[in-house]
C-alpha positions as CSV (number, residue, x, y, z in Angstrom):
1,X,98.4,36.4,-73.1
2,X,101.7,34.6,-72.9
3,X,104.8,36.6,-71.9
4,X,106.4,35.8,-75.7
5,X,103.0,38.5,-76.9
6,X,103.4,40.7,-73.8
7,X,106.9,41.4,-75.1
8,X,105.7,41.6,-78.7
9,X,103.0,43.9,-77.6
10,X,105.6,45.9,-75.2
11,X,107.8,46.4,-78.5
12,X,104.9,47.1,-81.3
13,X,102.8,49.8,-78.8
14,X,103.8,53.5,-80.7
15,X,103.3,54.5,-77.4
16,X,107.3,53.0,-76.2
17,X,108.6,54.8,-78.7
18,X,108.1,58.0,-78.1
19,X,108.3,60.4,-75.0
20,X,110.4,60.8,-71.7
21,X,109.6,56.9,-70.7
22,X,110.6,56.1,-74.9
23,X,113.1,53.4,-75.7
24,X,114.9,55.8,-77.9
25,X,115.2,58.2,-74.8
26,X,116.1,55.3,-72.4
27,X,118.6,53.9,-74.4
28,X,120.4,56.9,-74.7
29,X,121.0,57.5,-70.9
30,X,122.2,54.4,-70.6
31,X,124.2,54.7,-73.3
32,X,125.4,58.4,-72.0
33,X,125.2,56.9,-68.1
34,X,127.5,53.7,-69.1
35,X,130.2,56.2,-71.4
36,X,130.5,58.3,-69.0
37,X,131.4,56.0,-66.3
38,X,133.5,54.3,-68.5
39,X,135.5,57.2,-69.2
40,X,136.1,58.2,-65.6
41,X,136.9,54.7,-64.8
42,X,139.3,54.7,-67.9
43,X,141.1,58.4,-66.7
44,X,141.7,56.8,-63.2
45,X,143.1,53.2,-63.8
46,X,144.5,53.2,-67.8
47,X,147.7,55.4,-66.1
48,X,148.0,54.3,-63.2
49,X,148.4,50.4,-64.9
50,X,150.4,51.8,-67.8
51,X,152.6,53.7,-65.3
52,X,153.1,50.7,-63.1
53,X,153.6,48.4,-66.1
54,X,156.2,50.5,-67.4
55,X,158.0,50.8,-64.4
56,X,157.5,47.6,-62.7
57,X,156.7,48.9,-59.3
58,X,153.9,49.2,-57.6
59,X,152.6,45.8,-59.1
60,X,151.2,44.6,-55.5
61,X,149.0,47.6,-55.2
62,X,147.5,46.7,-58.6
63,X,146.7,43.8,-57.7
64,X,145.3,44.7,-54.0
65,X,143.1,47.1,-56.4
66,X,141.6,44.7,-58.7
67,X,141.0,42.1,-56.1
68,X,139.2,44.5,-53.7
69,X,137.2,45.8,-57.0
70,X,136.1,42.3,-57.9
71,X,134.7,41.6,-54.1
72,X,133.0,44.3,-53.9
73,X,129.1,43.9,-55.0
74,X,128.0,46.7,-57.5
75,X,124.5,46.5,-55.5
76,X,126.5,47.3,-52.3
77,X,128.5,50.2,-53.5
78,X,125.4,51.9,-54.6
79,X,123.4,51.4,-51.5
80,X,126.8,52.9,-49.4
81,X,127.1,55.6,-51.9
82,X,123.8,57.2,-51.6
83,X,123.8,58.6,-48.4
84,X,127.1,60.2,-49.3
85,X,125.6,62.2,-52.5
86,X,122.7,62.9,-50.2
87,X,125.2,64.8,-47.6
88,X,127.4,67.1,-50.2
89,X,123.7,67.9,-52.2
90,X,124.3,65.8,-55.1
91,X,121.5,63.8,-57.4
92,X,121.5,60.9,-55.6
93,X,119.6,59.1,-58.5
94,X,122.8,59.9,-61.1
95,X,126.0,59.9,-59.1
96,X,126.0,57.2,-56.5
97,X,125.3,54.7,-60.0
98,X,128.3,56.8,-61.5
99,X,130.2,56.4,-58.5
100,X,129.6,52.6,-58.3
101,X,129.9,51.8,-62.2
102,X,133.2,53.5,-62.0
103,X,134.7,51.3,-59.2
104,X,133.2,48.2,-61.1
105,X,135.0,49.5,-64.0
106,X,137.9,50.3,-62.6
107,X,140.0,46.4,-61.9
108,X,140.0,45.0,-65.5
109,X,140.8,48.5,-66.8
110,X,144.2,48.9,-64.5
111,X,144.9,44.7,-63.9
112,X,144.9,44.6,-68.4
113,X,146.8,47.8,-68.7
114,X,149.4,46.3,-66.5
115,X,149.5,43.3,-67.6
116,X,149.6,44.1,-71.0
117,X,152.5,45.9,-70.5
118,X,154.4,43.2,-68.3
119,X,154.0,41.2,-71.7
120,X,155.5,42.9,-73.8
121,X,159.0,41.4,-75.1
122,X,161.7,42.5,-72.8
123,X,164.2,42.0,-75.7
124,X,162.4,44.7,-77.7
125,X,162.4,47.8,-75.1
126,X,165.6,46.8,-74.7
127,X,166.4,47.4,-78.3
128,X,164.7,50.3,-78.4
129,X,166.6,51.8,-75.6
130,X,170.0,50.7,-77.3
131,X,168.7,52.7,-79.9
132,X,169.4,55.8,-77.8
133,X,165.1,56.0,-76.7
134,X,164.5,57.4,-73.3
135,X,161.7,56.1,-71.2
136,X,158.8,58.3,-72.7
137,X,159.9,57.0,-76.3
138,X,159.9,53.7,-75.3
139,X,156.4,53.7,-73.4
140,X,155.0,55.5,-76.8
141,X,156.5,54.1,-79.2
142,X,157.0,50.4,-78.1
143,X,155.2,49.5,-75.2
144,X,152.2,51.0,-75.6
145,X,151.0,50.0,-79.4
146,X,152.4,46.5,-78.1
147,X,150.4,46.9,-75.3
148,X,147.1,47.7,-77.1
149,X,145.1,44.6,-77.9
150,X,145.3,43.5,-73.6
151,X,144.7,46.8,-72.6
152,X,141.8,47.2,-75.2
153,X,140.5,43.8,-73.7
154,X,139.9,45.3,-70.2
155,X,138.1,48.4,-71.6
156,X,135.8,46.3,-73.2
157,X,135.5,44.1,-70.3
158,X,134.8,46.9,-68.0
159,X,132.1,48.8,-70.8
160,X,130.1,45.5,-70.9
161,X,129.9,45.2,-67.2
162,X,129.0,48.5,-66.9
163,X,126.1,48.7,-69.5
164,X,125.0,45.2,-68.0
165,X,125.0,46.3,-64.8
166,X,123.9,50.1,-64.7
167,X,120.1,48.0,-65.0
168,X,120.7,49.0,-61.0
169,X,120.4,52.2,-61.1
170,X,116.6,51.9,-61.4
171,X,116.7,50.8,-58.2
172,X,117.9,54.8,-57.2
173,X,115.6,56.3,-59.0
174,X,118.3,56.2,-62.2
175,X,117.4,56.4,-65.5
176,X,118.5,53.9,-68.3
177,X,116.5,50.7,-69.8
178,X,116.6,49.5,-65.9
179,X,113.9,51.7,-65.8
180,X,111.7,49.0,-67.2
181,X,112.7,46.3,-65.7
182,X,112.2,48.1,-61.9
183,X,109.0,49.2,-63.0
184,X,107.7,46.1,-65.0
185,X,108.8,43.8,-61.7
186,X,106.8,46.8,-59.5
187,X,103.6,46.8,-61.6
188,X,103.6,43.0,-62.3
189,X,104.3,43.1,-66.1
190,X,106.0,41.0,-66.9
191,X,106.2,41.6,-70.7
192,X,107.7,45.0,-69.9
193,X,110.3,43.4,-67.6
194,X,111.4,40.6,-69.9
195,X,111.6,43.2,-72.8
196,X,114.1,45.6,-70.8
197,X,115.9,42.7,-70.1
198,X,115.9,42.0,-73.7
199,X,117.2,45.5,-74.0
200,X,119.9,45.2,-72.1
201,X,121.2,42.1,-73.2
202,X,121.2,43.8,-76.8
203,X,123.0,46.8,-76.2
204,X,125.6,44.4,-73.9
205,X,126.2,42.7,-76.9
206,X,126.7,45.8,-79.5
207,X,129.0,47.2,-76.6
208,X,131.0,44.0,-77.1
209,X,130.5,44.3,-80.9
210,X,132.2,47.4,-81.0
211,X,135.1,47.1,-78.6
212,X,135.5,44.2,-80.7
213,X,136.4,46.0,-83.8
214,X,138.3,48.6,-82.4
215,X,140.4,46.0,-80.9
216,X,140.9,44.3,-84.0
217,X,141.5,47.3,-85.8
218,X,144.5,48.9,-83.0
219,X,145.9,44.9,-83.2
220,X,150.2,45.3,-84.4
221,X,150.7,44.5,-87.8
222,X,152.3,41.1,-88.3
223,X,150.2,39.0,-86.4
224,X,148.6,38.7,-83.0
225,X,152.2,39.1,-81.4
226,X,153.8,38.5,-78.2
227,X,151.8,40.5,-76.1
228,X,148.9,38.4,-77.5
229,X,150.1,35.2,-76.7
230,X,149.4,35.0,-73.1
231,X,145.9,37.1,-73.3
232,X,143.5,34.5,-72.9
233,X,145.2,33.9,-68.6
234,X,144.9,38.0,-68.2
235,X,141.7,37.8,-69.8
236,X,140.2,35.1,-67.4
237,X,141.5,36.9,-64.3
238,X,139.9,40.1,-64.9
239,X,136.3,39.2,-65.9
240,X,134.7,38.6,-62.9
241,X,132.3,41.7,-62.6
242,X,131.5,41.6,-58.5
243,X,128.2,41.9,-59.1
């Protein structure tokens, strides 16, 4: 049988589609895995950027951060994490991969947040403080929508990353479609490997999808702006995912 029909056979057997080991069941914890350390990730760097952006100090230890983050394997963090959630009692199979997915996600999150705030036009929160705003008005009210599309961009550079490279997890005993690739590689199936990879790649891509929209959708009216302009630099300098 060529690997092409062991993935076709992997994908038409009732038998993955139902049940604990399902693909409906293993997509959703990585889905729930991948938002969750997305959302941590997002809590710790999206203010800390924003807040740095804002006030323009503090710019050096962003960037210390995000270059640390990027050259620090995924596979590493994991392995160093594990015997820490094995001393304070946690699930070592859940919250090392947590840990580790939220320090992959956290350096494009905080390096776009700041940067997309460095780009906005100095003349306009200017103008808005000789309006009479303070500094919470002008954050709000002008920085921040401004800020949007960049900042967007490193959210959905950090959730592909992360739902690319949660497959890891397996590797700890995690959940998620890694699952099948672990175990296809460890009982010599190929098909079943190939098709989690498959898997994986497809839900990458949705991620993307869907950041995609929302990006488009939270862009400033008029045009792709000033903030936009110089994206495509930030954009480059935050992507690598350290894995």
């Amino acid at each position: 049988m060529t690997l092409l029909n062991e993935v076709v056979a992997f994908f038409a057997d009732p038998a993955h589609w139902s049940g604990t080991d399902g693909i409906p069941i293993r997509v959703i914890e990585h889905v729930e895995a991948s938002a969750l350390s997305v959302l941590v990730a997002a809590l710790v760097a999206l203010p800390i950027g924003l807040a740095v952006g804002h006030t323009g100090r503090g710019a050096f230890l962003v960037s210390s951060v995000a270059n640390l983050g990027r050259a620090l394997p995924s596979f590493a963090l994991l392995l160093m994490l594990i015997p820490i959630a094995v001393d304070l009692s946690l699930d070592f199979s859940t919250w090392p991969i947590i840990g580790a997915m939220v320090l992959l996600a956290v350096p494009p999150m905080i390096t776009n947040a700041h940067a997309g705030m460095r780009e906005v036009d100095r003349h306009l929160v200017e103008a808005a403080r000789g309006m009479g705003m303070n500094g919470r008005q002008v954050l709000l009210r002008v920085e921040l929508p401004l800020a949007m599309p960049v900042l967007l961009t490193g959210v959905r550079l950090a959730a592909v990353q992360v739902v690319a490279t949660y497959t890891l997890g397996a590797v700890a005993g995690g959940g998620g479609l890694g699952r099948y690739i672990y175990d296809g590689f460890a009982r010599q199936e190929p098909g079943r490997m190939v098709a989690g990879a498959v898997l994986v790649a497809l839900l990458a891509i949705a991620t993307d999808a869907g950041f995609g929209v929302v990006a488009r959708a939270t862009e400033p009216r008029g045009g792709r702006g000033p903030v936009r302009a110089r994206e495509a630099p930030v954009v480059r300098g935050a992507v690598d995912p350290g894995v």
